[in-house]
PDB file of the backbone (N, CA, C, O) and the ligand in Angstrom, with CONECT records:
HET     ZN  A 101       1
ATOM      1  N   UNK A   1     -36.799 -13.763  33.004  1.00  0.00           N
ATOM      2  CA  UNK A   1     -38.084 -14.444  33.060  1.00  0.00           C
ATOM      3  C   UNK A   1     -38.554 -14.517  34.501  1.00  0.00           C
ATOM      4  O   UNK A   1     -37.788 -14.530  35.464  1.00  0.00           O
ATOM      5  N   UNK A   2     -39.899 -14.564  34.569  1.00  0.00           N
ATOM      6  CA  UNK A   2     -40.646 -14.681  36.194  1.00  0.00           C
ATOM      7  C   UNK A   2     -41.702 -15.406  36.115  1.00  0.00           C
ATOM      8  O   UNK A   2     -42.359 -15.102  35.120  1.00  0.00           O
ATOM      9  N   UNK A   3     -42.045 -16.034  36.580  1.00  0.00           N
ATOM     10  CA  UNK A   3     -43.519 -16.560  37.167  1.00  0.00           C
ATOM     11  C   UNK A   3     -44.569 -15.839  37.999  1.00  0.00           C
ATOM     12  O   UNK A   3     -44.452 -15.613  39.203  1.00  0.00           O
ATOM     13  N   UNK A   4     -45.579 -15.509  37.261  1.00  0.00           N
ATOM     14  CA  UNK A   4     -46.559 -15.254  37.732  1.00  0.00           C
ATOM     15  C   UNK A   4     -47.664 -15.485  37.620  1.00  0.00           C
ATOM     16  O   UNK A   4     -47.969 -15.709  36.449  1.00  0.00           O
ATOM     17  N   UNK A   5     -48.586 -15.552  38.419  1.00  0.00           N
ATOM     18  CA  UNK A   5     -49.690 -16.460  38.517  1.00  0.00           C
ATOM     19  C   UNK A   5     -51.281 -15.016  38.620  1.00  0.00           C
ATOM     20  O   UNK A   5     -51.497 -14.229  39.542  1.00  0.00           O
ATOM     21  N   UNK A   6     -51.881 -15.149  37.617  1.00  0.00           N
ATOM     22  CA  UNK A   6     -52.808 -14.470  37.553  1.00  0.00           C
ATOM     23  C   UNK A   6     -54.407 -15.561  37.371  1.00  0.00           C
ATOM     24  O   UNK A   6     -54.511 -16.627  36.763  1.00  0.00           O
ATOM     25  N   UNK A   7     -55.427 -14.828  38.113  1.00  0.00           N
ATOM     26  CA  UNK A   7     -56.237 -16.006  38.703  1.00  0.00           C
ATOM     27  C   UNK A   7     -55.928 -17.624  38.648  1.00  0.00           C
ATOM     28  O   UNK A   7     -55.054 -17.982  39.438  1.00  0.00           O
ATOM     29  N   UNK A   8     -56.441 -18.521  37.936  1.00  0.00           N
ATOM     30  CA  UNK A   8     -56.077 -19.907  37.690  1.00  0.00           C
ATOM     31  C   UNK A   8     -54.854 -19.985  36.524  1.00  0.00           C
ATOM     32  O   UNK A   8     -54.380 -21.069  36.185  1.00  0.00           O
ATOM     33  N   UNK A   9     -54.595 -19.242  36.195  1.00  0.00           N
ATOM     34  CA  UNK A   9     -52.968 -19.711  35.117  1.00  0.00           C
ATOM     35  C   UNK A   9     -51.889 -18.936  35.752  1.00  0.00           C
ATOM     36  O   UNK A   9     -51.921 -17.887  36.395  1.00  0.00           O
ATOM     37  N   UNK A  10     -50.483 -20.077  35.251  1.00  0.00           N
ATOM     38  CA  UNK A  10     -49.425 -19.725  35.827  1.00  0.00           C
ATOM     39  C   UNK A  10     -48.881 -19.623  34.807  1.00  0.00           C
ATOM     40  O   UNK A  10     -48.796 -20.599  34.062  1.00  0.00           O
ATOM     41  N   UNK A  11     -48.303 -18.300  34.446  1.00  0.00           N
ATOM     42  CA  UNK A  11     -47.311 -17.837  33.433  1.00  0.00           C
ATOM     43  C   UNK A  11     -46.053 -17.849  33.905  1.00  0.00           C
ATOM     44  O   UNK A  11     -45.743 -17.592  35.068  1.00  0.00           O
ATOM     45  N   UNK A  12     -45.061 -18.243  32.726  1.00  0.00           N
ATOM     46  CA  UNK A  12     -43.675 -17.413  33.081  1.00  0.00           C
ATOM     47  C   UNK A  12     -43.725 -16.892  31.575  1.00  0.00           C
ATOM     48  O   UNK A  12     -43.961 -17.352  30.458  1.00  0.00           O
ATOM     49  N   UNK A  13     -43.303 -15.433  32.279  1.00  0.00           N
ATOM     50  CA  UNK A  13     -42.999 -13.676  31.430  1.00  0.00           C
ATOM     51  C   UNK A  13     -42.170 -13.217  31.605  1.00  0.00           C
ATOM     52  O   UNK A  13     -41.767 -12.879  32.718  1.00  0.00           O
ATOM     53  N   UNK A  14     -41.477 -12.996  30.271  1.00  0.00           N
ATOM     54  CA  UNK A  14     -40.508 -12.177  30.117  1.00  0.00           C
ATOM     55  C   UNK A  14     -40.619 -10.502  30.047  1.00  0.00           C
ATOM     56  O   UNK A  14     -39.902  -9.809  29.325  1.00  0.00           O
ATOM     57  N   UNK A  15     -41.018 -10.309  30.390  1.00  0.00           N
ATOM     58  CA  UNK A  15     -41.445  -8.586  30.957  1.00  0.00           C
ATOM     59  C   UNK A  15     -40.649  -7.830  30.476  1.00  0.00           C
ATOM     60  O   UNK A  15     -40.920  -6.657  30.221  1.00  0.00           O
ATOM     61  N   UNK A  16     -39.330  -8.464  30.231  1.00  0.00           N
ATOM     62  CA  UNK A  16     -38.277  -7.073  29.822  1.00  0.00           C
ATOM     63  C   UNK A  16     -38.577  -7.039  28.309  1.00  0.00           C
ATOM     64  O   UNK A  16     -38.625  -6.061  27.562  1.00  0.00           O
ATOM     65  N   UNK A  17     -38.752  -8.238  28.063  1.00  0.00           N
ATOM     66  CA  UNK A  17     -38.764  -8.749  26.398  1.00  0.00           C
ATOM     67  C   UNK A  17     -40.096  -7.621  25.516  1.00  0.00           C
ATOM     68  O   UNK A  17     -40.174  -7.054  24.426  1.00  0.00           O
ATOM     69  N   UNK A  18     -41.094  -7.775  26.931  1.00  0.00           N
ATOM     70  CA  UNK A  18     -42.297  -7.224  26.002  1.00  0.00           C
ATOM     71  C   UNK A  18     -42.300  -5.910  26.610  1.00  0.00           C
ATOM     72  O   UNK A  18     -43.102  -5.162  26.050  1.00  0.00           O
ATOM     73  N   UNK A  19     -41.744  -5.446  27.453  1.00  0.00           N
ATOM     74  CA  UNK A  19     -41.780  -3.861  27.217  1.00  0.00           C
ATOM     75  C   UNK A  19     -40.510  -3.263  26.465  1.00  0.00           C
ATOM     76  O   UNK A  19     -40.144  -2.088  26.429  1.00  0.00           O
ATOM     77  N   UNK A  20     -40.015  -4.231  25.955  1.00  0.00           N
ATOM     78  CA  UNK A  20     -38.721  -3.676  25.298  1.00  0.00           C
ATOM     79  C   UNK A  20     -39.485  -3.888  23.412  1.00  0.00           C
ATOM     80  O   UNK A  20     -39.052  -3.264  22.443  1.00  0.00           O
ATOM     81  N   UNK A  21     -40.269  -4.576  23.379  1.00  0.00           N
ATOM     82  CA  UNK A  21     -41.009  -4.463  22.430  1.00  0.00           C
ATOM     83  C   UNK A  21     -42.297  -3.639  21.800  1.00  0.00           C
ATOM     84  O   UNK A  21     -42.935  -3.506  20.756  1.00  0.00           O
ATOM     85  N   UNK A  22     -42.244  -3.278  22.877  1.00  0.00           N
ATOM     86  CA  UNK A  22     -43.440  -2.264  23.260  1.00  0.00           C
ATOM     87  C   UNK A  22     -43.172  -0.536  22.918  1.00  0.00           C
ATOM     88  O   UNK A  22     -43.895   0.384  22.533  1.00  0.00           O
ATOM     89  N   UNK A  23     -41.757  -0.674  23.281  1.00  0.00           N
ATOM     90  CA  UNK A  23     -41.462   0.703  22.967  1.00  0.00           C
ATOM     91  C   UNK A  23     -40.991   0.655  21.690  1.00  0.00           C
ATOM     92  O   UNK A  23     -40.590   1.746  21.286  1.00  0.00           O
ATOM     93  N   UNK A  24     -40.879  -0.557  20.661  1.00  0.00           N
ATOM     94  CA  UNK A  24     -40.658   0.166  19.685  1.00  0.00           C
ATOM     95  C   UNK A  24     -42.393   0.463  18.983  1.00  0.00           C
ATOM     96  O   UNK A  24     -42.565   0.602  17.772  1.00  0.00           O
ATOM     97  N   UNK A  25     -42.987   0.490  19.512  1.00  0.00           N
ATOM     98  CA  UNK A  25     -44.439   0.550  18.880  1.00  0.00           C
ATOM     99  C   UNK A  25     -44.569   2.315  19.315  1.00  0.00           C
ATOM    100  O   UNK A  25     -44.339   2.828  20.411  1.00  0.00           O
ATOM    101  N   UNK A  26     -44.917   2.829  18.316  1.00  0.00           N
ATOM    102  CA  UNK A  26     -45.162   4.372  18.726  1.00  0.00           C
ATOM    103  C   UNK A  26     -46.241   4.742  18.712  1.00  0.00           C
ATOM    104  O   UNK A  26     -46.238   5.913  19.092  1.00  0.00           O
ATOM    105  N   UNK A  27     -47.474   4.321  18.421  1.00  0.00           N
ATOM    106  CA  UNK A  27     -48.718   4.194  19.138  1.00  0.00           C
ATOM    107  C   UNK A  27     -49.602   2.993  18.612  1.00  0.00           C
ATOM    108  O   UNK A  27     -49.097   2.212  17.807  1.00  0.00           O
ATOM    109  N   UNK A  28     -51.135   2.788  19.115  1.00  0.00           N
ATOM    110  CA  UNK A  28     -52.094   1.211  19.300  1.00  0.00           C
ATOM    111  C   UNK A  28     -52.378   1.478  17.867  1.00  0.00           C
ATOM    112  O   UNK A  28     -52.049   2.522  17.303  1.00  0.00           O
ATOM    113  N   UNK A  29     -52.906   0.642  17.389  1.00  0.00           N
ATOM    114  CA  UNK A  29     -54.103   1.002  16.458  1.00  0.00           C
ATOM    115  C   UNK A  29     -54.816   1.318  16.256  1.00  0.00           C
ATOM    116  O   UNK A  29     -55.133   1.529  15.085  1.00  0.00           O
ATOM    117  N   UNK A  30     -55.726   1.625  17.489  1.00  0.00           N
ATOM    118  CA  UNK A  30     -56.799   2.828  17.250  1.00  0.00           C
ATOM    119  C   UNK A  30     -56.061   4.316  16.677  1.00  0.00           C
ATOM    120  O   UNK A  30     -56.778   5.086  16.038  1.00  0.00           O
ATOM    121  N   UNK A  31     -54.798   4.630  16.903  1.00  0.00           N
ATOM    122  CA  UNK A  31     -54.900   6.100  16.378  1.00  0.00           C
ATOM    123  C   UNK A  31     -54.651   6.080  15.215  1.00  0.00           C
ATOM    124  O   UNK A  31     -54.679   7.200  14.707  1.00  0.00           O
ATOM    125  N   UNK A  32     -54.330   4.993  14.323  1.00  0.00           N
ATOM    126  CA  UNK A  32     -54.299   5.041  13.065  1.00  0.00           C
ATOM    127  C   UNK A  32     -55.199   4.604  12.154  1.00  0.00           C
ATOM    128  O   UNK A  32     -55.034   4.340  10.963  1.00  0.00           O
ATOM    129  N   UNK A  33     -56.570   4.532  13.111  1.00  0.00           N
ATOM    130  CA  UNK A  33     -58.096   4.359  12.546  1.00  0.00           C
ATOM    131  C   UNK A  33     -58.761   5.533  12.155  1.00  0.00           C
ATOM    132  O   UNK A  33     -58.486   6.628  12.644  1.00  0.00           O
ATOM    133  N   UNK A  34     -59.711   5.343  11.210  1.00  0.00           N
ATOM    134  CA  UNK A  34     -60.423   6.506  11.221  1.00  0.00           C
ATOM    135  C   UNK A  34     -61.691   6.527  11.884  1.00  0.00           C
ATOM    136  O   UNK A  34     -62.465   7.446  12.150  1.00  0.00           O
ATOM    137  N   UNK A  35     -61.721   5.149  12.111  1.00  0.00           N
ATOM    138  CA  UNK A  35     -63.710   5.035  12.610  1.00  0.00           C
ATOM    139  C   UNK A  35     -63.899   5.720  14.110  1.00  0.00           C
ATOM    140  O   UNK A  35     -62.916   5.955  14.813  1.00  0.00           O
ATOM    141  N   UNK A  36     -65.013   5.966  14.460  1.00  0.00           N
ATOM    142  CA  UNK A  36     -65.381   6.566  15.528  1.00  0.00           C
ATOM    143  C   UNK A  36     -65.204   5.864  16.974  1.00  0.00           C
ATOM    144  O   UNK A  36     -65.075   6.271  18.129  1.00  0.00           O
ATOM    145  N   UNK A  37     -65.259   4.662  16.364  1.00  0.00           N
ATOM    146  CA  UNK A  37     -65.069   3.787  17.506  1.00  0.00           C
ATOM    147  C   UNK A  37     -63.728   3.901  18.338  1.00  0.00           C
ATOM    148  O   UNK A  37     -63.556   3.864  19.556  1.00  0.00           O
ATOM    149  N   UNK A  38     -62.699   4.073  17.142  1.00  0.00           N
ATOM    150  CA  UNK A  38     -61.032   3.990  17.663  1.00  0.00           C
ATOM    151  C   UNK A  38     -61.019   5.001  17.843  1.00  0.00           C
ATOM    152  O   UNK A  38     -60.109   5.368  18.586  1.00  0.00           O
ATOM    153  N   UNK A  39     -62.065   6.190  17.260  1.00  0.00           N
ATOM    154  CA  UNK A  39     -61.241   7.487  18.127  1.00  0.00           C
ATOM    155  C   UNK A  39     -61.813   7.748  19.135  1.00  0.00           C
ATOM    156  O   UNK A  39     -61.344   8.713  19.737  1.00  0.00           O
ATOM    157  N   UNK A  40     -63.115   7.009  19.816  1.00  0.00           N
ATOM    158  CA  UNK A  40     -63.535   7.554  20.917  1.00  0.00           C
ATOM    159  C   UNK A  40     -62.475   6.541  21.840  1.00  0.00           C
ATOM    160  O   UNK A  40     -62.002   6.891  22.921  1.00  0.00           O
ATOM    161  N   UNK A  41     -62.334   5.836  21.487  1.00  0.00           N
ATOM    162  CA  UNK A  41     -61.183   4.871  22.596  1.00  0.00           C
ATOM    163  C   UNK A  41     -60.042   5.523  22.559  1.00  0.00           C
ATOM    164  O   UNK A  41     -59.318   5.116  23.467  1.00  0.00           O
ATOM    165  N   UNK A  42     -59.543   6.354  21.923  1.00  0.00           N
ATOM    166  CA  UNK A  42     -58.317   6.951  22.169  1.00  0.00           C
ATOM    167  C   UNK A  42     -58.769   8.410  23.177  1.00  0.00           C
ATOM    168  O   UNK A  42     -57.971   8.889  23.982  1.00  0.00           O
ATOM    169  N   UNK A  43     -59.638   8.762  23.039  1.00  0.00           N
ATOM    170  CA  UNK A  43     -59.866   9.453  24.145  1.00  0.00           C
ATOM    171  C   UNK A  43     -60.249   9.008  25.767  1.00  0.00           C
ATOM    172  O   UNK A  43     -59.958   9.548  26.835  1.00  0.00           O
ATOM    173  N   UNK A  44     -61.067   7.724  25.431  1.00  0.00           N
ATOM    174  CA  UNK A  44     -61.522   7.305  26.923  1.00  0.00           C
ATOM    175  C   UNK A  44     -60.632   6.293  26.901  1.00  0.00           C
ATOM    176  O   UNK A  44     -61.277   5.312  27.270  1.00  0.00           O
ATOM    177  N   UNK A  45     -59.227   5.880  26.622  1.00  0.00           N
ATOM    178  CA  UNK A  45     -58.760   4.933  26.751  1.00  0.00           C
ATOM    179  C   UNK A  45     -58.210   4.234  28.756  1.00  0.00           C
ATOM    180  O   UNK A  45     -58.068   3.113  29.244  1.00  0.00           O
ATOM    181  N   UNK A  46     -58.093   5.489  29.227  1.00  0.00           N
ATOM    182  CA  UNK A  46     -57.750   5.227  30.547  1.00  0.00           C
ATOM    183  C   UNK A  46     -58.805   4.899  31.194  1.00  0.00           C
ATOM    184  O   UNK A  46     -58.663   4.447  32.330  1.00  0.00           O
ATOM    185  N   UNK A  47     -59.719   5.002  30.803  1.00  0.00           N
ATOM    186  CA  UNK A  47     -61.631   4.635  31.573  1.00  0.00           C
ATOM    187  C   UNK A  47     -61.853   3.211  30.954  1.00  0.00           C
ATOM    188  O   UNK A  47     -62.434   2.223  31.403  1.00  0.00           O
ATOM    189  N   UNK A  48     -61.159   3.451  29.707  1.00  0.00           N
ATOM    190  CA  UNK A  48     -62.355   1.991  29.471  1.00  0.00           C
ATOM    191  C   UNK A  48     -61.542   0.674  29.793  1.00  0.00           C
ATOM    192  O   UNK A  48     -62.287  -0.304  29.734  1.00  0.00           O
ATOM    193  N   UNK A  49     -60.411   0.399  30.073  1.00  0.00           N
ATOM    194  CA  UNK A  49     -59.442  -0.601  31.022  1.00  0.00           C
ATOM    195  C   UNK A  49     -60.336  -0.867  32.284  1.00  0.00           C
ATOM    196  O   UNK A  49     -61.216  -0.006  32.282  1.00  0.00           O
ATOM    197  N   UNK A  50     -60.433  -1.469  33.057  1.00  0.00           N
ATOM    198  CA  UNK A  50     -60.571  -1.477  34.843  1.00  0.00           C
ATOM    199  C   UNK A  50     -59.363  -1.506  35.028  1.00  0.00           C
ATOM    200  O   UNK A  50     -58.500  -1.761  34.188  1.00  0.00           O
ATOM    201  N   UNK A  51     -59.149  -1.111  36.717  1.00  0.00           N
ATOM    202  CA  UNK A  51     -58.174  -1.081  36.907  1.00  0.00           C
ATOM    203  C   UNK A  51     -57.383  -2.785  37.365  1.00  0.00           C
ATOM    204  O   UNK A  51     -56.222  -3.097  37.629  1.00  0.00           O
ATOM    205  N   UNK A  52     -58.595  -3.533  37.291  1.00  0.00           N
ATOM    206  CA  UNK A  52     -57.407  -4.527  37.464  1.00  0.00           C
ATOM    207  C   UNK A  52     -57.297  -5.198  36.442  1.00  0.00           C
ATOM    208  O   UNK A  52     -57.439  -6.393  36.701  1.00  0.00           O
ATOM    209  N   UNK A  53     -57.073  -4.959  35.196  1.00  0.00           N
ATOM    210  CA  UNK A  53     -56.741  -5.291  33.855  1.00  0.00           C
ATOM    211  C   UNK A  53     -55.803  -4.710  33.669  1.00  0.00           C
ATOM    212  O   UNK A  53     -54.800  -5.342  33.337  1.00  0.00           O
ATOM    213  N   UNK A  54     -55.736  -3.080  33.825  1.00  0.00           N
ATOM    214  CA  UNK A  54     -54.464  -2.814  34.044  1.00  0.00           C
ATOM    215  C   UNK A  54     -53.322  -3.096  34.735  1.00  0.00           C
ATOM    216  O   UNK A  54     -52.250  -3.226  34.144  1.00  0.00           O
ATOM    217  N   UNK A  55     -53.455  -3.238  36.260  1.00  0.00           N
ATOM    218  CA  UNK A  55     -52.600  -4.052  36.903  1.00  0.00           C
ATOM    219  C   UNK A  55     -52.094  -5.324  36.098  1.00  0.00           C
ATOM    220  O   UNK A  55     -50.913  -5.664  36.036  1.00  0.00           O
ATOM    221  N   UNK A  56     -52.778  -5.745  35.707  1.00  0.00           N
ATOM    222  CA  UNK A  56     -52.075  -7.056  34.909  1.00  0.00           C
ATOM    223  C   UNK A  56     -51.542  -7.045  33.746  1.00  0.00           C
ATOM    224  O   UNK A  56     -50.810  -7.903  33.253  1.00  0.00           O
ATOM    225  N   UNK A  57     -51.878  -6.142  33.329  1.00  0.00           N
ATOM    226  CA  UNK A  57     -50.681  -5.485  32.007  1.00  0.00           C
ATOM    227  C   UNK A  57     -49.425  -4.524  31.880  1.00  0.00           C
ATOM    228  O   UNK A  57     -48.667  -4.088  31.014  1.00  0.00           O
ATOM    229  N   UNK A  58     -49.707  -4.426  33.615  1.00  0.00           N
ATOM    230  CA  UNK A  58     -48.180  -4.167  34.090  1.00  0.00           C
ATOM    231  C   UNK A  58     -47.613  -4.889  34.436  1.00  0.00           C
ATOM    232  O   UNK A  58     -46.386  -4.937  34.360  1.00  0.00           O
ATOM    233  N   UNK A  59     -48.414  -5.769  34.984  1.00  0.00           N
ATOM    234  CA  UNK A  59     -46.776  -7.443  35.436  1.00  0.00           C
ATOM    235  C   UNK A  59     -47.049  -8.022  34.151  1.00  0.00           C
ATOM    236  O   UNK A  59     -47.017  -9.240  34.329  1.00  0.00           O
ATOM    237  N   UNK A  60     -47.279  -7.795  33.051  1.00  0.00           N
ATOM    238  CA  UNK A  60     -46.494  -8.815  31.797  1.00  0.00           C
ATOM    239  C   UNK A  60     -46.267  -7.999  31.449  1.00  0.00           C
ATOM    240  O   UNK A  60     -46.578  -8.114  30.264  1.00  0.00           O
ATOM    241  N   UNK A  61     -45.768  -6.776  31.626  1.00  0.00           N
ATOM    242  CA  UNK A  61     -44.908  -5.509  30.979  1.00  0.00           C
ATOM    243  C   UNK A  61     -46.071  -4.986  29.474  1.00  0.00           C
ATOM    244  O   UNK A  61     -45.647  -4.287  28.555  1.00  0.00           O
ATOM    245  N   UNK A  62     -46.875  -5.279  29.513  1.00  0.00           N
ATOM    246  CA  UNK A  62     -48.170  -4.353  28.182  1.00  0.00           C
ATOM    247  C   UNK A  62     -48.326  -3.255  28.427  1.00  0.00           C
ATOM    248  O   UNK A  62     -48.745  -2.795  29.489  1.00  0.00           O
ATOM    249  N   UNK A  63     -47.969  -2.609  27.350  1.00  0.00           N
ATOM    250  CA  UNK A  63     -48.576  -1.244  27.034  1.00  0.00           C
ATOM    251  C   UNK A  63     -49.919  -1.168  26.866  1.00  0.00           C
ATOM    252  O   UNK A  63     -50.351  -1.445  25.748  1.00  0.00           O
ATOM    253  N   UNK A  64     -50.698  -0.848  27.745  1.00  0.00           N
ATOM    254  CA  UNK A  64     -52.409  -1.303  27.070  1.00  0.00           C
ATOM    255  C   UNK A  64     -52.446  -0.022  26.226  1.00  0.00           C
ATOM    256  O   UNK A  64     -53.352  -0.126  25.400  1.00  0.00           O
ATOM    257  N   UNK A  65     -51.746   1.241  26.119  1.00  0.00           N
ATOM    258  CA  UNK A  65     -52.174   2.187  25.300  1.00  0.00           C
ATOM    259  C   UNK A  65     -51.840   2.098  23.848  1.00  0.00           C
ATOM    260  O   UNK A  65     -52.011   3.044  23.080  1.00  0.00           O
ATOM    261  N   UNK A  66     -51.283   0.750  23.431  1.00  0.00           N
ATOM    262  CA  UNK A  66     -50.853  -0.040  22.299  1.00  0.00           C
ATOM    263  C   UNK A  66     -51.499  -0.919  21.805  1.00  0.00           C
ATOM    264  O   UNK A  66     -50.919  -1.942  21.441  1.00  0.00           O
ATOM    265  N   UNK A  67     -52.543  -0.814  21.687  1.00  0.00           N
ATOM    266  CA  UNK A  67     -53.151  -2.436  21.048  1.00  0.00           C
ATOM    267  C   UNK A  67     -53.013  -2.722  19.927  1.00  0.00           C
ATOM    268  O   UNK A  67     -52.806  -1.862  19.071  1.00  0.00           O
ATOM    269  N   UNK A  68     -53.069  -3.600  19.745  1.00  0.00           N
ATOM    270  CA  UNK A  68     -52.534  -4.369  17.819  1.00  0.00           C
ATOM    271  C   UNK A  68     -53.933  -4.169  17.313  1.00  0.00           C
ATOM    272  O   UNK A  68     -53.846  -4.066  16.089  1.00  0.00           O
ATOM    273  N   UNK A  69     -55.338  -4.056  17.746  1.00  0.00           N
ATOM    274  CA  UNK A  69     -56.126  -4.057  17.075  1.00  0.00           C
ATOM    275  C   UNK A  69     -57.389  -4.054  18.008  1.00  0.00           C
ATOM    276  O   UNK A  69     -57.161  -4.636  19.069  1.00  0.00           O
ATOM    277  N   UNK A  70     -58.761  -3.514  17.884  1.00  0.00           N
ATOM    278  CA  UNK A  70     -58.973  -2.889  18.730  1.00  0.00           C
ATOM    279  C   UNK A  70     -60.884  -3.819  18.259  1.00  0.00           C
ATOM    280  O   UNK A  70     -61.149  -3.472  17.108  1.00  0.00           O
ATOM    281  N   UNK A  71     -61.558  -4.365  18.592  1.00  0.00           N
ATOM    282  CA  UNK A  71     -62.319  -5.220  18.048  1.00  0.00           C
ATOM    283  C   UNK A  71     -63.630  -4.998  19.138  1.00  0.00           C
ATOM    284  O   UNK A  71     -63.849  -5.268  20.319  1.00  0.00           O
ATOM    285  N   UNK A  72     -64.527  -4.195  17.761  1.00  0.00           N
ATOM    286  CA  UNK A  72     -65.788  -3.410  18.856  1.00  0.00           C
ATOM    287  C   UNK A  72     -66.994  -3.426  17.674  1.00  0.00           C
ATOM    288  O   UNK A  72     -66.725  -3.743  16.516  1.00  0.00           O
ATOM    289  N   UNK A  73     -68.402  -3.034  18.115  1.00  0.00           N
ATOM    290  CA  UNK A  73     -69.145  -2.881  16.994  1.00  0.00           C
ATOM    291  C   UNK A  73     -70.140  -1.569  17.730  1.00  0.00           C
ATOM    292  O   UNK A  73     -71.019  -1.047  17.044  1.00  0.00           O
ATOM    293  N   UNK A  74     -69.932  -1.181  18.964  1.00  0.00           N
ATOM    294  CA  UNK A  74     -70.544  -0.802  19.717  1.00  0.00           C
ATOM    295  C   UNK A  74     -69.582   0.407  20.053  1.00  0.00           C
ATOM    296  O   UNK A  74     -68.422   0.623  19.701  1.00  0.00           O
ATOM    297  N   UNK A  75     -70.660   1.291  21.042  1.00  0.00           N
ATOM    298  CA  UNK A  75     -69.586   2.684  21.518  1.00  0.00           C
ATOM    299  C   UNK A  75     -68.484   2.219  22.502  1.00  0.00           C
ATOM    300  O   UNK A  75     -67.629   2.919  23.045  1.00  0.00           O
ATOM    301  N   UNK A  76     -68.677   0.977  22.607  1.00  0.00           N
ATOM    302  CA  UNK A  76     -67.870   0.268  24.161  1.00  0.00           C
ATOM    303  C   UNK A  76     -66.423  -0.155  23.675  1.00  0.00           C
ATOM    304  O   UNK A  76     -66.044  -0.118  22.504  1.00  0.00           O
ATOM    305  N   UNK A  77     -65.707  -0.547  24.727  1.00  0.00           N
ATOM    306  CA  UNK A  77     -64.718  -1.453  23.904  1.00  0.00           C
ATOM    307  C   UNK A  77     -64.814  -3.255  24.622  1.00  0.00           C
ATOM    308  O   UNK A  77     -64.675  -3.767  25.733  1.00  0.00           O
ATOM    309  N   UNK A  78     -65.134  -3.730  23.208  1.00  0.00           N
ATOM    310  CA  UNK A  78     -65.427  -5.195  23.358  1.00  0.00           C
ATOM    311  C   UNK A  78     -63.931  -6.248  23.688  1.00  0.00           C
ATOM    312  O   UNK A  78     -63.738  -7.260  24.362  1.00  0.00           O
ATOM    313  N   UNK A  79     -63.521  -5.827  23.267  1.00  0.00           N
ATOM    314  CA  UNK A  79     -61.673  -6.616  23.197  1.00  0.00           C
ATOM    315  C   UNK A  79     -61.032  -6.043  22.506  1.00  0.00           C
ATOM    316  O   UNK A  79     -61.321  -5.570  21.407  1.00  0.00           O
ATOM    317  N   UNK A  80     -60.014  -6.015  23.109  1.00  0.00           N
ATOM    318  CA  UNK A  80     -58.603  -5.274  22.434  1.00  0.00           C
ATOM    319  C   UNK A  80     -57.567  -6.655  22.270  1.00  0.00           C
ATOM    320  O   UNK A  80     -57.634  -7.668  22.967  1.00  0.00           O
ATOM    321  N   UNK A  81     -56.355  -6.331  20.872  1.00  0.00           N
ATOM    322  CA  UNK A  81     -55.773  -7.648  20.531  1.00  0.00           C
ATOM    323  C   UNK A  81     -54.529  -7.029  21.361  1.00  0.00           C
ATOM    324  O   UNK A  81     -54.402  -5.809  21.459  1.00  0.00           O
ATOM    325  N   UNK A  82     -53.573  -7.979  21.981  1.00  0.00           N
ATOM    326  CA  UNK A  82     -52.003  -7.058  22.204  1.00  0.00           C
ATOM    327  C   UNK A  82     -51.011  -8.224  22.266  1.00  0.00           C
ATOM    328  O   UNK A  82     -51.511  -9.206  22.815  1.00  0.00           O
ATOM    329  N   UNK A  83     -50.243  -8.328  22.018  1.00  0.00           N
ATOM    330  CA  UNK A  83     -49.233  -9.042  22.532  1.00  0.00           C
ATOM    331  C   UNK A  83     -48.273  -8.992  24.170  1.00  0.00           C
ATOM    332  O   UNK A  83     -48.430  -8.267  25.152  1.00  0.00           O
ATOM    333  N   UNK A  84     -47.226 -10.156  23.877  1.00  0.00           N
ATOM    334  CA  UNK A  84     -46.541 -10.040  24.830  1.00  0.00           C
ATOM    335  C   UNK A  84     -45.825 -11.684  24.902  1.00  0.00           C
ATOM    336  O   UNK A  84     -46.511 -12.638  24.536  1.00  0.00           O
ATOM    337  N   UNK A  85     -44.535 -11.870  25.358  1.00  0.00           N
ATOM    338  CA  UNK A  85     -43.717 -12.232  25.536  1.00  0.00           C
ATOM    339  C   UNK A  85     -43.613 -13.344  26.972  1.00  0.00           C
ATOM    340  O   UNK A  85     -42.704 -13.211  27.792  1.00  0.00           O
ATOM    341  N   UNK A  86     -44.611 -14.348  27.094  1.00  0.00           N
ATOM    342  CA  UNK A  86     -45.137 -15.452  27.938  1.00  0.00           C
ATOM    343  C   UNK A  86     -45.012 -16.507  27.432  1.00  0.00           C
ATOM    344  O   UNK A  86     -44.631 -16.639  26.269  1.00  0.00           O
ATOM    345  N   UNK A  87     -45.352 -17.607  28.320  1.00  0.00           N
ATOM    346  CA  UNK A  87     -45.813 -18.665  28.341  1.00  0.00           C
ATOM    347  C   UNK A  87     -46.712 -19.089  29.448  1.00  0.00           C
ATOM    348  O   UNK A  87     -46.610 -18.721  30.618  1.00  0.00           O
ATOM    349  N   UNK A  88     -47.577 -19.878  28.974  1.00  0.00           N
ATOM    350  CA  UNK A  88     -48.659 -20.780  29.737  1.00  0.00           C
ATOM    351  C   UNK A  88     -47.550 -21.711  30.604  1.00  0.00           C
ATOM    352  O   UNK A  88     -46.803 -22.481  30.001  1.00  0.00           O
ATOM    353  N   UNK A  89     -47.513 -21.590  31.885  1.00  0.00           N
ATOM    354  CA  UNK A  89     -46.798 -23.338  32.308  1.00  0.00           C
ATOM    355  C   UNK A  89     -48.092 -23.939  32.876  1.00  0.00           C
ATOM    356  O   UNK A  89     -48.067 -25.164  32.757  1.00  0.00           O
ATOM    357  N   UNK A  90     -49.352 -23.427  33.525  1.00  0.00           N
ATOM    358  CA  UNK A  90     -50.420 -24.329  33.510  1.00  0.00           C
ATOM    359  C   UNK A  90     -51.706 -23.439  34.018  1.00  0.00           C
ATOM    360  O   UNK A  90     -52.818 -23.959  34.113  1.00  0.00           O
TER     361      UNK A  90
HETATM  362 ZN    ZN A 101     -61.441   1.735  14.062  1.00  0.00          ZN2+
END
């Protein structure tokens, strides 16, 4: 476990926990969509992150190329669902 502090909240993450959970996932849910939406996100998936969203889904160990569920109505991506292996301490 670690503490880390991303803007105003302080997590402690277990990082090993959720990338050790992570790999048993063999791909997000968009590739097992059929709609257009999940498949254009599986193509622009490295664009449509910023990069400092990504950064932060590397210190809580997330696979962002895994999402549990992928929640859009638009060509964009509105929110993606994912897990991970934290706590809030404040
Ligand atoms: Zn879809």
């Amino acid at each position: 476990m670690e503490t880390i502090t991303i803007g105003r909240w302080t997590l402690e993450v277990d990082r090993e926990a959720t990338e050790a959970a992570f790999s048993k996932i063999s791909l997000g849910s968009p590739e097992t969509c059929e709609c257009d939406y999940c498949k254009n996100l599986v193509v622009a998936r490295d664009s449509a992150y910023p990069e400092d969203a990504r950064q932060v889904f590397s210190q809580l160990g997330i696979d962002y190329r895994k999402e549990a569920v992928r929640h859009g109505s638009g060509t964009g991506l509105d929110r993606s669902c994912t897990a991970m292996e934290a706590s809030f301490i404040s």
